[in-house]
C-alpha positions as CSV (number, residue, x, y, z in Angstrom):
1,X,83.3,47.2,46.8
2,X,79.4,46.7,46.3
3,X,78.5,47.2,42.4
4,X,75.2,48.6,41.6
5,X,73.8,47.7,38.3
6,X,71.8,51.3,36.7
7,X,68.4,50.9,35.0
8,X,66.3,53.0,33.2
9,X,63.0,53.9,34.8
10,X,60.0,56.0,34.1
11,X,59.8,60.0,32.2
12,X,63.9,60.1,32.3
13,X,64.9,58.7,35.5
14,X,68.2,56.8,36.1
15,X,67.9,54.6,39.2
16,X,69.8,51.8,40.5
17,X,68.7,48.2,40.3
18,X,68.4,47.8,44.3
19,X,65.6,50.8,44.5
20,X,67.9,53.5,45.1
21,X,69.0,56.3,42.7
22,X,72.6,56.6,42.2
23,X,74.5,59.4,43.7
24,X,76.3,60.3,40.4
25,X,74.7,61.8,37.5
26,X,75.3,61.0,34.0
27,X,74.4,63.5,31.3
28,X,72.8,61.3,28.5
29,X,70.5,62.6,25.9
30,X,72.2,66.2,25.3
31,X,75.1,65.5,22.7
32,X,74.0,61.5,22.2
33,X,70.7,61.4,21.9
34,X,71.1,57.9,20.2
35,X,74.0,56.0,21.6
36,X,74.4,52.6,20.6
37,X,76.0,50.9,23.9
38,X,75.7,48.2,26.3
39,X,73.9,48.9,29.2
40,X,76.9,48.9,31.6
41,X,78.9,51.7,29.3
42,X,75.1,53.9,28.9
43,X,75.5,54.2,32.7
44,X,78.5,54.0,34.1
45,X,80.7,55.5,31.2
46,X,78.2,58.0,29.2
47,X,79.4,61.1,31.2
48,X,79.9,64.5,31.0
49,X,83.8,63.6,30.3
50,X,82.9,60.9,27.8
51,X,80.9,63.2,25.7
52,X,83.4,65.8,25.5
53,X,85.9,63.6,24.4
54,X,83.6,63.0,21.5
55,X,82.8,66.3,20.6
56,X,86.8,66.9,20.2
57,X,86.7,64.0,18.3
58,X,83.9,65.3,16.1
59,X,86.1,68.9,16.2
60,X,89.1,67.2,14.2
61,X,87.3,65.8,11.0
62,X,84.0,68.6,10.7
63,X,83.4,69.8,7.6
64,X,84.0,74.0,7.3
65,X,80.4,74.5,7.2
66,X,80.4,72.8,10.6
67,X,82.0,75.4,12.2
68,X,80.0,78.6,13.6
69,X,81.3,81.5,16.1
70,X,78.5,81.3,18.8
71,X,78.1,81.3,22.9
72,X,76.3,79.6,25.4
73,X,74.8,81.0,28.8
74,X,77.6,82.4,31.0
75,X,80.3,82.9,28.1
76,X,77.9,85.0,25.9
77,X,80.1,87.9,25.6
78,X,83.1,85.0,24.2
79,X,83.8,84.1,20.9
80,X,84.3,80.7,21.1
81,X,84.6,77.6,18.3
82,X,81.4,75.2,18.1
83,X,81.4,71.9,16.2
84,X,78.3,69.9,14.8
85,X,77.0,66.7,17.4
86,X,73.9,65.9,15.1
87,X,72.2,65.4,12.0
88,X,70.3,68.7,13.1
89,X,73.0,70.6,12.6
90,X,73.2,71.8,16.2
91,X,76.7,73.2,17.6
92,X,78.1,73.2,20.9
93,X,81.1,74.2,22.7
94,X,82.8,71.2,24.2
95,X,84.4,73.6,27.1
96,X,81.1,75.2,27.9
97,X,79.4,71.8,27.7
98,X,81.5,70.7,30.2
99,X,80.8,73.3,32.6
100,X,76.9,73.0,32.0
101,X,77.0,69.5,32.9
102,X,78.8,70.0,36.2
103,X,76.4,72.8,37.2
104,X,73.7,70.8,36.7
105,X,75.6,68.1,39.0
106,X,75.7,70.2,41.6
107,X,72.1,71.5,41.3
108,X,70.7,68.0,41.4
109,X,72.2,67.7,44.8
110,X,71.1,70.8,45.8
111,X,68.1,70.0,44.8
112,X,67.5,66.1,46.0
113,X,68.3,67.5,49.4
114,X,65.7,70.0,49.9
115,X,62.9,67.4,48.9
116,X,64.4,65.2,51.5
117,X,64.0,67.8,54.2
118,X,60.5,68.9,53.0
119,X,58.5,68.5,55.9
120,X,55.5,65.9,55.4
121,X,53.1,68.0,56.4
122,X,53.8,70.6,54.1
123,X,54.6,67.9,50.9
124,X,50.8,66.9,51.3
125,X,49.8,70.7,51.4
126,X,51.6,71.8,48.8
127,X,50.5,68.4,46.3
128,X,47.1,69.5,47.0
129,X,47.4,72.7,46.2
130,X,49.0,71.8,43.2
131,X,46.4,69.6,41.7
132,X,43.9,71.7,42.8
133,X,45.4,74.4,40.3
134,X,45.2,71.9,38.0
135,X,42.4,70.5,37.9
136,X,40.5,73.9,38.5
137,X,41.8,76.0,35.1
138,X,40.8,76.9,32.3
139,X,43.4,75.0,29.8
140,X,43.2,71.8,32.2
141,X,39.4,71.4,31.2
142,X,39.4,72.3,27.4
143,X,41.9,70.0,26.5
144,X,40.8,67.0,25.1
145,X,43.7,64.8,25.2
146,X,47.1,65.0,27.2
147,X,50.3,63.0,28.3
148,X,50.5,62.9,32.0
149,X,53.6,61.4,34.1
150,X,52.4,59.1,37.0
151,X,53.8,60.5,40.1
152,X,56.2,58.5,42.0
153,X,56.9,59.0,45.8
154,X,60.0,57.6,45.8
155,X,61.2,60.3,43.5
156,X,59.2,62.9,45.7
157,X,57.7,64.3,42.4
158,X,54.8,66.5,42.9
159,X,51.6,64.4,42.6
160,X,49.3,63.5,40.0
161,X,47.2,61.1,41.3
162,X,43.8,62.9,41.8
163,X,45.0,64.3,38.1
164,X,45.2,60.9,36.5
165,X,41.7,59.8,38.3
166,X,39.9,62.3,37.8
167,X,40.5,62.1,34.0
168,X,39.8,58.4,34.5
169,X,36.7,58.5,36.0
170,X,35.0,60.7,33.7
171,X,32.0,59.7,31.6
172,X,33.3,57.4,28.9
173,X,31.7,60.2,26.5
174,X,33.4,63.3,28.1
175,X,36.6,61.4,29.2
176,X,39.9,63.3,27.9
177,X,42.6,60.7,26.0
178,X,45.5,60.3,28.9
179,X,48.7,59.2,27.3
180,X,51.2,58.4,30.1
181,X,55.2,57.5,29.7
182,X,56.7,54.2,28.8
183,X,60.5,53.4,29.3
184,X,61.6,51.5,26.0
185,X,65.6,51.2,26.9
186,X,68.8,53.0,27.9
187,X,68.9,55.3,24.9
188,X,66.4,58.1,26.1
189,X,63.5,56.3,24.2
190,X,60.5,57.0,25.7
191,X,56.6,56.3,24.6
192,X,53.6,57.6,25.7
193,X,50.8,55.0,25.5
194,X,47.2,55.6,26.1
195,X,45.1,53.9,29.4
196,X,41.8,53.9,30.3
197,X,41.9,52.9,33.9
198,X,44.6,52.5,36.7
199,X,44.2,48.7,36.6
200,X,46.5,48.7,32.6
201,X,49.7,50.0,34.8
202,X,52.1,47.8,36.0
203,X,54.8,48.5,38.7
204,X,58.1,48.5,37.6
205,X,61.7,49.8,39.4
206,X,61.0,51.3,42.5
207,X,57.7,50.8,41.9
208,X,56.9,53.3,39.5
209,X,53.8,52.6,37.2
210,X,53.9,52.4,33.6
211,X,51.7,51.0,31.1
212,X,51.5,47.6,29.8
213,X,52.2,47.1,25.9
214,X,48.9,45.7,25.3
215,X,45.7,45.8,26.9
216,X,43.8,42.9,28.6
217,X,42.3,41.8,25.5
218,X,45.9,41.8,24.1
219,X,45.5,44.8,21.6
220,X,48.0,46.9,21.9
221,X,47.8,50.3,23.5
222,X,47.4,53.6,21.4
223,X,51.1,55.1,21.5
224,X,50.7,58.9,21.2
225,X,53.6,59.3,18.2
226,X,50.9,57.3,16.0
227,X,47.3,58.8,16.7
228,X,45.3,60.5,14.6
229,X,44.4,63.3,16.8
230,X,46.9,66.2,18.6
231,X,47.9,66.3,22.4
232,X,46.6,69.8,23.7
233,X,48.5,69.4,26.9
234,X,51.7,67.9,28.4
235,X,52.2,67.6,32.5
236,X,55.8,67.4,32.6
237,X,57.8,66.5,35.9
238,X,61.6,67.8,36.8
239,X,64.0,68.0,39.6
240,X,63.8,72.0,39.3
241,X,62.0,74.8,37.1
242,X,63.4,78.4,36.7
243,X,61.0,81.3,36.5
244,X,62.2,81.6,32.6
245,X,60.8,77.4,31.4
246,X,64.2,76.2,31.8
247,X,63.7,72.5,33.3
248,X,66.6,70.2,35.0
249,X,65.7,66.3,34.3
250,X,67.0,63.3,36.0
251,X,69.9,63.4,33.4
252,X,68.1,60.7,31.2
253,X,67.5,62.8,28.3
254,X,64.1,60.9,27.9
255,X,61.7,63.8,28.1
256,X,63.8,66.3,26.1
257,X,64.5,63.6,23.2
258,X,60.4,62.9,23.2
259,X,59.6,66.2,23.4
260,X,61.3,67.2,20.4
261,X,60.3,64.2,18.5
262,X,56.4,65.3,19.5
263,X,57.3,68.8,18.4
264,X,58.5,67.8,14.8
265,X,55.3,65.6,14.8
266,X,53.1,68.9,15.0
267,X,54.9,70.9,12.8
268,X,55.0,68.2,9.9
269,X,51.0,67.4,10.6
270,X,50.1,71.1,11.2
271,X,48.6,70.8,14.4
272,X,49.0,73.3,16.9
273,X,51.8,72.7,19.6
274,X,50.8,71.2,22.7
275,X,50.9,73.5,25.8
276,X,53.6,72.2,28.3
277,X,53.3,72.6,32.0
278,X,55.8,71.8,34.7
279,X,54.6,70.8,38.1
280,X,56.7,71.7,41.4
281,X,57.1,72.1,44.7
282,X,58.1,75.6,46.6
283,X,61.7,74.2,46.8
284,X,61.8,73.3,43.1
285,X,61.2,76.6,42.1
286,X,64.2,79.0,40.9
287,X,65.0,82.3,39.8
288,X,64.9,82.9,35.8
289,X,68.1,81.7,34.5
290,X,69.5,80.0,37.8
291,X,69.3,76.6,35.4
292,X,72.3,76.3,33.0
293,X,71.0,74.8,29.4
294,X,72.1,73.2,26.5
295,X,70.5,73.2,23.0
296,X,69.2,70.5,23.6
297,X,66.7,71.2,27.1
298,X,63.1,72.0,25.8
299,X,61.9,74.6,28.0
300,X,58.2,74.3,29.7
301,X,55.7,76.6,28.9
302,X,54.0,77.7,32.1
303,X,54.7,76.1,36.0
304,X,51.8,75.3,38.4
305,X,53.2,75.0,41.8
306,X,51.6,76.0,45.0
307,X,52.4,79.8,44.5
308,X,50.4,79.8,41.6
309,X,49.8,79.2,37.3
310,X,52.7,81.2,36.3
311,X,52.3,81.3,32.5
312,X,56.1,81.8,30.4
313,X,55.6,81.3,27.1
314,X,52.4,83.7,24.7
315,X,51.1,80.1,24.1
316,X,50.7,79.9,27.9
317,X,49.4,83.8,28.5
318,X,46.8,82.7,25.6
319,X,45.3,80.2,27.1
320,X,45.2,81.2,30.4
321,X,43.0,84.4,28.9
């Protein structure tokens, strides 16, 4: 039986060693945002089954205060018992959990398969349109920094490469900070580090592109968590966007666990909250709520795909005004 060993690589993405992405998913980053476990058992072991196991672990020893009478999606209308999974506080329902997970399963499939069968032709079409939109509005222009995922074809994410270069070859004076995502290990740990030209990426699984640590002079890059200044605007990629924000990952958990570390950066500094747009193709796109969630999916703000700027959020309407 061949063994494959599992990786992570770049903005959430669980691949396989040989290049290929594995044809199970593992749910990793909704209940254990911070597992502590050998590579083999992140990726092979931390699934959907593994984490409710937990969580009925968690049920037999949480505290009264733990325990709250609330629903998720589908089983709104239930009353059903939640227990604590973090520090936050946050409660889940181990049964509904369950189901979640295999949903998304299934959507991923769904949705890997259409991207296969996109025709070439139309791919190109639509990744110009898309950047176009981009690069064209209003709240692409005035922002003055942003984190940016570098598009990999592999993946059959929607482009950013006329994105990322035309930020980069702007003026020095009038060029816009570009922070773009680092893979720091199997426990959803992401950074975003800042470049200044294509040449401080290097190509890592399935050749994806991520920063180098340090620059040429070996200073090391500006990571995003520690600058001085806000983000205005995140481009975020996904498998598949609903018409309501809701956005379905690779199952790495690395974009919803940096995500919410960026939004409790804001809040504690008192800047204003980034605006976060999701980029996808026609066949990414689905109707509002067709995406099952947990607590722990951040949502996108607005979606650019070749339909459109469909703004979600008030933040979005805003500053599309």
């Amino acid at each position: 039986m061949k063994t494959e060993n599992y990786a992570p690589t770049g903005y959430g993405r669980v691949t396989s060693t040989n290049g290929q992405e594995p044809c199970n998913d593992h749910e990793m980053g909704a209940i254990d945002l911070y597992p502590n476990c050998e590579p083999q058992s992140m990726f092979l072991h931390c699934s959907a089954t593994r984490l409710i196991c937990k969580a009925k672990e968690v049920a037999q020893v949480a505290p009264p205060r733990a325990i709250a009478s609330l629903t998720i999606g589908s089983a709104a209308n239930l009353s059903r018992t939640f227990v604590t999974m973090n520090k936050d506080d946050v409660v889940v329902d181990p049964v509904e959990l369950e189901a979640i997970f295999e949903q998304k399963r299934s959507l991923r499939s769904k949705v890997r398969k259409a991207l296969k069968n996109m025709d070439p032709i139309q791919r190109s079409q639509e990744d110009n349109a898309i950047q176009n939109m981009v690069l064209e509005s209003s709240w692409f222009k005035a922002s003055k920094s942003l984190c940016a995922y570098i598009s990999s074809p592999t993946l059959r994410e929607a482009d950013t490469s006329r994105i990322v270069s035309d930020v980069l070859s702007s003026p020095a004076k009038e060029r816009k900070k570009l922070y773009v995502p680092r893979v720091e290990d199997m426990n959803s740990n992401m950074k975003m580090l800042m470049i200044s030209g294509l040449n401080d990426l290097i190509e890592k699984t399935m050749n994806i592109l991520e920063p180098a640590l340090v620059d040429s002079d070996g200073n090391k890059r500006e990571d995003v968590m520690q600058a001085s200044h806000p983000v205005d605007l995140f481009i975020v990629p996904g498998l598949a966007f609903d018409k309501s924000g809701s956005r379905l990952g690779r199952s790495g958990g690395y974009y919803d666990l940096f995500l919410k570390n960026y939004q409790e950066l804001t809040k504690k500094r008192g800047w204003k909250q980034p605006l976060l747009v999701g980029l996808s193709y026609s066949v990414q796109i689905m109707e509002e709520g067709a995406i099952p969630v947990t607590p722990f999916d951040i949502p996108v703000h607005a979606l650019v795909s070749p339909a459109g700027f469909t703004p979600i959020s008030t933040a979005a309407l805003r500053r599309c005004d």
